[in-house]
C-alpha positions in Angstrom: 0.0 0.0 0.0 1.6 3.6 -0.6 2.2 6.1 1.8 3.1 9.3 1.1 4.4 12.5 2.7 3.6 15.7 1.1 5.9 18.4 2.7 5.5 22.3 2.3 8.7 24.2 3.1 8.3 27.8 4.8 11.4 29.6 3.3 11.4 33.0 1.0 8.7 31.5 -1.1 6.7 28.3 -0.4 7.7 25.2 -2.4 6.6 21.8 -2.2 8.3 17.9 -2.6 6.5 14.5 -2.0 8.0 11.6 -0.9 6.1 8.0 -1.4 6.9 5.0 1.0 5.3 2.6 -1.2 7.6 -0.9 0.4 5.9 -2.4 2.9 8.0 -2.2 6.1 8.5 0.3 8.5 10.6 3.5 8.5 12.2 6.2 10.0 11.7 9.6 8.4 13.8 13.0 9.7 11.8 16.0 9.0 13.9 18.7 6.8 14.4 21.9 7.7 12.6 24.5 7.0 9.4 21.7 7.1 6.5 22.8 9.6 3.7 20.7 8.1 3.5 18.0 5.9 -0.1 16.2 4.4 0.2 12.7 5.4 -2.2 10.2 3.1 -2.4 6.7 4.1 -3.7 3.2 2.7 -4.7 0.0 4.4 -4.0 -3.5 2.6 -6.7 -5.5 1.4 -7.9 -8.1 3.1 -7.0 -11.7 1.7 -10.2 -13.6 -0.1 -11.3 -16.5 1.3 -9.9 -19.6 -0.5 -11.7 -22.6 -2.7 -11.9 -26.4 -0.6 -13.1 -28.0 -3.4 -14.1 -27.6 -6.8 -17.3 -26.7 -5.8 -17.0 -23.6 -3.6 -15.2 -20.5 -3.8 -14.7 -18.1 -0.9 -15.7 -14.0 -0.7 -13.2 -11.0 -2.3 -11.6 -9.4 0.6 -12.7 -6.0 1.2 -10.3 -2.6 0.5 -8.0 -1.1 2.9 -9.2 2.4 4.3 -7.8 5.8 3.2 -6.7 8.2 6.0 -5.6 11.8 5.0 -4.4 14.4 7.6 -2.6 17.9 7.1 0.0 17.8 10.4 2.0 20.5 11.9 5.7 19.0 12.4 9.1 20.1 13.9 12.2 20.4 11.5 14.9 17.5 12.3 12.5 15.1 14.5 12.4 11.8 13.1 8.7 10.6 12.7 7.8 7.0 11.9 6.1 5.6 8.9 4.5 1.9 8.8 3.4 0.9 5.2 0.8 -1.9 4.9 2.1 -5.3 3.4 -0.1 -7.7 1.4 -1.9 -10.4 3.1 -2.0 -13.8 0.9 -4.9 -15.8 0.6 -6.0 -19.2 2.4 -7.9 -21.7 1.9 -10.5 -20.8 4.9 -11.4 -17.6 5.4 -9.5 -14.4 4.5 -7.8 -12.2 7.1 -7.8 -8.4 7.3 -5.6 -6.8 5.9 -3.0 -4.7 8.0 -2.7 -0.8 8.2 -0.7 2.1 7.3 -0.2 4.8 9.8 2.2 7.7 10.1 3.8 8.8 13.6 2.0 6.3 16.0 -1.4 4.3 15.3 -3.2 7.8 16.7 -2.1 10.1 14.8 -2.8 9.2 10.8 -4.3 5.4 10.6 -5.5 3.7 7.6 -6.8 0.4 8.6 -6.6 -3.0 6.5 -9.7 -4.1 4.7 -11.8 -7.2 5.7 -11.1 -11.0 4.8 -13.9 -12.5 2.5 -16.1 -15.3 3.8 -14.9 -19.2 3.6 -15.3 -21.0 0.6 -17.7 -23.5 2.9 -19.7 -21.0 4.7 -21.1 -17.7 4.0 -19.2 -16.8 1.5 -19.7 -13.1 1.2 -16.8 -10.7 0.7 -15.3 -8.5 3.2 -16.6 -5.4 4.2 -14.8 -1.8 3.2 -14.4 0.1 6.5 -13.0 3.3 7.9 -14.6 2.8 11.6 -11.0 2.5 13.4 -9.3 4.9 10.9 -8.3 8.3 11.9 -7.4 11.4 10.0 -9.1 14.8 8.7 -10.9 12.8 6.4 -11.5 9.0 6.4 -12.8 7.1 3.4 -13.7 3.1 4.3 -12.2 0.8 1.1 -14.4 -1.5 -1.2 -16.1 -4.2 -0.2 -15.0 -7.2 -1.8 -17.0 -9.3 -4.0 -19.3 -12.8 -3.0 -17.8 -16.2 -3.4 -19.7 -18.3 -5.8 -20.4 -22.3 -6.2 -18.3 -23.7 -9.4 -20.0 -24.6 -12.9 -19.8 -28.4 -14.0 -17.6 -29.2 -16.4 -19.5 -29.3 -20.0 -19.8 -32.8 -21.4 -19.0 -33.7 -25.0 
């Protein structure tokens, strides 16, 4: 999932630079100077779809990671950490949620990880887009995923 920094430098005249953390992993990042607030955008990662069992049965999407944005006032030279979501992989059960993105600590900018879909031997249904747990100046929830379905036969000849 990407993560980016958007950075507005207060000198002589205003200038801006973004920086994208789009590996999943977490990282350090100093503040410049001359940096006094920066727009923070975060993603969640997608929840993993539920697997197939059979031949028979196939198992829900998994829902969307949320999108957190947030305009922050920072200090020049403090080090501020960024967490960047990684991908969840699918199973042959139910799908997990995905994990989040946040910038700073998990209250300041949080994007969380979208729902797992449904097992390929119960419901079914794909996970649910949500922004609930997300914080930021403005929150959207991420797509739901979409319903599992049973398998077509094979076609005779």
């Amino acid at each position: 999932m990407i993560f980016i920094v958007g950075m507005l430098f207060v000198m002589i005249g205003y200038s801006q630079t973004t920086q994208t953390f789009s590996t999943p992993g977490t990282f350090n990042w100093t503040c410049p100077a001359g940096v006094t607030s920066v727009t923070v955008e975060c993603w969640g990662g997608g929840g993993s779809g539920g697997g197939t069992a059979t031949n028979s049965a196939y198992g829900g999407g998994g829902a969307g990671g949320a999108y957190a944005y947030k305009l922050l006032s920072v200090t020049p030279g403090n080090i501020y950490t960024v967490n960047v979501a990684a991908a969840r992989t699918g199973t042959t059960a139910a799908g997990q949620q995905g994990f989040p993105s946040w910038f700073s600590s998990i209250t300041t900018v949080y994007a969380e990880g979208g729902a797992g879909g449904g097992a390929p031997d119960g419901t079914r249904l794909g996970g649910l887009g949500s922004s609930s747990s997300s914080i930021g100046d403005i929150v959207r929830r991420g797509g739901n995923g979409a319903n599992g379905t049973g398998a077509g036969g094979i076609g005779g000849a």
